[in-house]
N, C-alpha and C positions, 0 to 999 in steps of 0.2 A: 741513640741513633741505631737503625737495626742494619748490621752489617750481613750484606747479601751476597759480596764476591770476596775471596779472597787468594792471594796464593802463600805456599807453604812448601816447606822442603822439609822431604823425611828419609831418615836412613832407620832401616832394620838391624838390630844389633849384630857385630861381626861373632862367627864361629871362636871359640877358642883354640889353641894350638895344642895338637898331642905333644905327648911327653916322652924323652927319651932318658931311660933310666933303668938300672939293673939292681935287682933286691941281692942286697949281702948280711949276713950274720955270722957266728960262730960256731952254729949246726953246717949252715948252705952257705958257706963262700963264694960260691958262683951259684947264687938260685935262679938266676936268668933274668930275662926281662919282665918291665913290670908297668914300665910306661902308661899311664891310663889317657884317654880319647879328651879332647875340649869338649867342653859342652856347647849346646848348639845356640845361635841369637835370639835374640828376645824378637818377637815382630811386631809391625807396627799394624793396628788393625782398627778399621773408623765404625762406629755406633751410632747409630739413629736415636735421635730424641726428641722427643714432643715439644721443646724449649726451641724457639723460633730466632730465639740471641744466640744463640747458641757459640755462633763463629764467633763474637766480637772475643772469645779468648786467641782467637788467631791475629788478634787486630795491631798489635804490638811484638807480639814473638811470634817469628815465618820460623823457626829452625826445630825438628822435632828426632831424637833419636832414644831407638826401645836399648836395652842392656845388653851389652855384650854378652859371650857366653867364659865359662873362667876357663883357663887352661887346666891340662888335664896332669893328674894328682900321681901319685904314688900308689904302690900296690893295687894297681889298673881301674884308680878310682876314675871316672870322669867325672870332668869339671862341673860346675853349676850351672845349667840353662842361664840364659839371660831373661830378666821379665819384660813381656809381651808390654806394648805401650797399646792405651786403648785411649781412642780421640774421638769424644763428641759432637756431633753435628747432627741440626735440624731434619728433622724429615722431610724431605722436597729435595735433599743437596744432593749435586750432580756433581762427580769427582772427574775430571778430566785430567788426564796425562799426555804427554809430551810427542807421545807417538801417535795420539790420535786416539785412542782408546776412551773409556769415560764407564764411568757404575751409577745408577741415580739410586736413592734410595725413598723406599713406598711404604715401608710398615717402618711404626715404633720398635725398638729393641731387632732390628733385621742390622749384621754384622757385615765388615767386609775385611778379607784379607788384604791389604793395599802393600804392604811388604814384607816380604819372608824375611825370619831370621837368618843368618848363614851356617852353614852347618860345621859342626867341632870337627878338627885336623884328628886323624887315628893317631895313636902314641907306638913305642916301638912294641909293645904288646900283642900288637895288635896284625905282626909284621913276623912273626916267630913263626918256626916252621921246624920240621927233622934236618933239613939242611944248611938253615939258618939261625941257628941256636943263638947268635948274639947281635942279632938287628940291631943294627944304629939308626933305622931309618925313623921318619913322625913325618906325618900333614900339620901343613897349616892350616889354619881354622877359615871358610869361605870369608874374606873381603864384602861387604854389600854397598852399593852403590845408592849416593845419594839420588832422590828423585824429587824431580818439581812435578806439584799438585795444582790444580786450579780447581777452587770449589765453588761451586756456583749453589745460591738457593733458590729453588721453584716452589713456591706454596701452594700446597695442597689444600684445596676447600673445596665444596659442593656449588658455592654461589660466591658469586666475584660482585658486588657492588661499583659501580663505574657511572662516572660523570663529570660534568665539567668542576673544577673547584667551587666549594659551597652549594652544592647543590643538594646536601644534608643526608648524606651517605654515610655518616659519623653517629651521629644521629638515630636512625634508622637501626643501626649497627647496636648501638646499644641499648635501645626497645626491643630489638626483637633477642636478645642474648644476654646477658650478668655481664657484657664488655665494660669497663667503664672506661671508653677511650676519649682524649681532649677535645671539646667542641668548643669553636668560638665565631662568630660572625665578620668572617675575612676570609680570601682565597688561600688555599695552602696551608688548613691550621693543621692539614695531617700532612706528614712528610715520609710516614713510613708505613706500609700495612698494618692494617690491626684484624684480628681475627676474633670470631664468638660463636661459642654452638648454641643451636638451637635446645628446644628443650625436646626433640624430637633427634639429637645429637647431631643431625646436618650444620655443618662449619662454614660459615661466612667468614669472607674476604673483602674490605674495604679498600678500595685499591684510591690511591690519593688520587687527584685530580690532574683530567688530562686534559691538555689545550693545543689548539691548534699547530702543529709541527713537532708534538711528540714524538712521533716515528721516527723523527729524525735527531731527536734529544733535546729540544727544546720544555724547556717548565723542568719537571720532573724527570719527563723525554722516558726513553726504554724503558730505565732503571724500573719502572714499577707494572709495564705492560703487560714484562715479561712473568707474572705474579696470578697472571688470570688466563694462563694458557691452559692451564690443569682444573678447572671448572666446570664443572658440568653445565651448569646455565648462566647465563650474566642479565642482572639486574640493572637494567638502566635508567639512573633516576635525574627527571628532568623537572629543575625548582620553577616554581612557579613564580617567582620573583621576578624572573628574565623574561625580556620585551621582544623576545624571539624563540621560543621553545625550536622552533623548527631549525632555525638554525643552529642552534647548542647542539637536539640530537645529530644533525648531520656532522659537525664539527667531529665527535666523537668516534662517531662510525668512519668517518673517512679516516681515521688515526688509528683504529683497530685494522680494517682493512689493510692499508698501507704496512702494517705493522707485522700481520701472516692470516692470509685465506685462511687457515684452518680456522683459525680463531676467531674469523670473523662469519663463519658456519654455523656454530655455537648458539643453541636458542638462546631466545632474549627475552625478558619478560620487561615492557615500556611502563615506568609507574611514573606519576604526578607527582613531587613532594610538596610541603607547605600549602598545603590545599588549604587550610584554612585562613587564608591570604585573598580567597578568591569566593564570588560567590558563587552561591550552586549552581546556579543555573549558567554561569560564564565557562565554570569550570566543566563541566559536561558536553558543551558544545567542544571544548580545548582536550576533553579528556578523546573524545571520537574523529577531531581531526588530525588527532597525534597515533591513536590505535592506539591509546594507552589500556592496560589493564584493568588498571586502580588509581586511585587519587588516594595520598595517604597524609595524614598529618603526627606529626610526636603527638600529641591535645588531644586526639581520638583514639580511643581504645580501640573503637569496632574497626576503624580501618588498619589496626595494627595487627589485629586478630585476622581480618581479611586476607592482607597480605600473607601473613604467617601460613596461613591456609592455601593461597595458589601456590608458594613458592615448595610446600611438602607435595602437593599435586602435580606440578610441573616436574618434580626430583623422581616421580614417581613412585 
C-alpha cells in the first residue's frame, strides 16, 4: 500500500554543556582554567528520493531524533558534535509545519534543513580573562524543541492517466513504459498510483479510478486527485465497453473540476481505449463525437506507437 500522508515528530540533537574545570599538576598547581565547549547537536535534515514508498518507513515510527552533542572535555577539548539524522522521502513530498510554513521537494538528491542542531554551552575556558583568572562560570548546551511535521506526497509525472475504473489505464500504462503494474477485469484493481517512463524519459502517472463524488471522497475520493495536480497534460481514457461514453467523460470532468480549476485548465488529450471491442466504422463516428484523438487497443502496435507519438508532441 503506498503510503502518501504522514505525520512525524522530530527533534534535532540537544547542544552539549561546557565544562567547568581547572588544569593542576606538579609543575602548575594553579595552571587555570581549562573547561572545554559541548559540542554542537546533531540535525535533523530530509532527502529527496526517487523511491515513491518511501514514507511507509514513517508508517509505524512517528518519533525521530538526530545526536546529541557530548559535553565538553578537559584541557579545552570540546565535546563531540552529534550526528546529523538524514530522513528519506519521495520526491513530490511537501513537508508542512505547525506554523503554517511547508518545503515541497522537486529534484532527486535536493536536501532540506527541517532542524538545527543545538549549539554546545562554552566551558569555564572560555570565560577567562586578566581579571578573571579563575571563572567558575560554563553554558548549557541549546535545549531543541520537539516539532510536528506533516508530509504529504504530490507525484511528479509529465502525463497523469485518468478515468472512470477499468477503463484500462493500467494497461496502457504498461505498453507504453517497462511498468509492469496489476491488471485485472473489475473496478479498482489499482488502488495506488503507478508510474512508468517513457523511452523518451517522460513519466506517466496512473492515477486509480475516479467516480462520481470523488471530490468529495467518495470511491478512492481526494486521496489520488491530489496525484495529477503536478502534470503537465492529462490523458483521458474513455473504454469502449461503456454504453455511455458521454456520460463517463462528463462524470470525470465534473470531479476534476469540483476538485480545483487549476487543474481542471490542464490540456487533455480524449483517447478511445479497447477499440478493438468496436468496429471501425462505429468506432470513428464515436471516435468524432467524443473529439477523441485516437482509438487505441493493448492488440495494436500501431495505435500504441500513435499514441506514444501525440503524447511526446503534446509535452512538446
Amino acid at each position: 500500500m503506498l503510503i502518501d500522508e504522514v505525520n512525524v515528530s522530530i527533534k534535532a540533537g540537544n547542544g552539549g554543556d561546557g565544562l567547568v574545570h581547572f588544569y593542576s599538576d606538579g609543575s602548575r598547581p594553579k595552571g587555570g582554567p581549562d573547561g572545554g565547549k559541548g559540542g554542537d547537536g546533531g540535525s535533523v535534515i530530509f532527502k529527496a528520493v526517487s523511491d515513491i514508498s518511501r514514507l511507509s518507513q514513517f508508517r509505524y515510527s512517528k518519533k525521530y531524533e538526530a545526536e546529541n552533542g557530548q559535553n565538553g572535555g578537559l584541557n579545552q577539548c570540546t565535546g563531540k558534535n552529534g550526528r546529523d539524522l538524514i530522513l528519506e522521502v519521495p520526491i513530490g513530498s511537501v513537508l508542512h509545519y505547525d506554523n503554517g510554513t511547508s518545503h515541497e521537494f522537486s529534484q532527486v538528491g535536493e536536501t532540506f534543513l527541517a532542524a538545527k542542531g543545538g549549539n554546545g554551552g562554552w566551558g569555564n575556558y572560555h570565560f577567562r580573562s586578566s581579571t578573571n583568572q579563575t571563572p567558575r562560570e560554563s553554558r548549557k548546551g541549546y535545549k531543541t524543541p520537539v516539532k510536528s511535521v506533516f508530509i504529504q506526497l504530490k507525484l511528479i509525472a509529465d502525463i497523469g492517466l485518468v478515468g472512470l475504473p477499468n477503463a484500462g489505464k493500467t494497461s496502457l500504462l504498461n505498453e507504453l513504459t517497462h511498468a509492469n503494474a496489476r491488471v485485472a477485469n473489475y473496478s479498482f484493481t489499482t488502488l495506488e498510483p503507478n508510474l512508468g517512463v517513457m523511452k523518451g524519459g517522460q513519466i506517466i502517472a496512473d492515477i486509480p479510478g475516479l467516480i462520481e463524488g470523488a471530490s468529495d471522497g467518495k470511491g478512492l475520493g481526494i486521496k489520488f486527485l491530489k496525484h495529477i495536480e503536478r502534470t503537465r497534460i492529462i490523458v483521458h481514457c474513455l473504454s469502449c465497453e461503456s454504453q455511455d461514453l458521454k456520460k463517463d467523460y462528463q462524470t470525470v470532468r465534473q470531479e476534476i473540476k469540483n476538485y480545483s480549476s487549476v487543474l481542471a485548465e490542464k490540456p487533455e488529450i480524449i483517447i478511445l481505449t479497447k477499440s478493438d471491442l468496436l468496429d471501425p466504422s462505429d468506432l470513428k463516428k464515436l471516435q468524432k463525437s467524443l473529439k477523441a484523438k485516437l482509438s487505441v487497443s493493448i492488440i495494436d502496435t500501431e495505435s500504441l506507437k500513435s499514441l506514444n507519438d501525440l503524447i511526446v508532441k503534446n509535452l512538446g
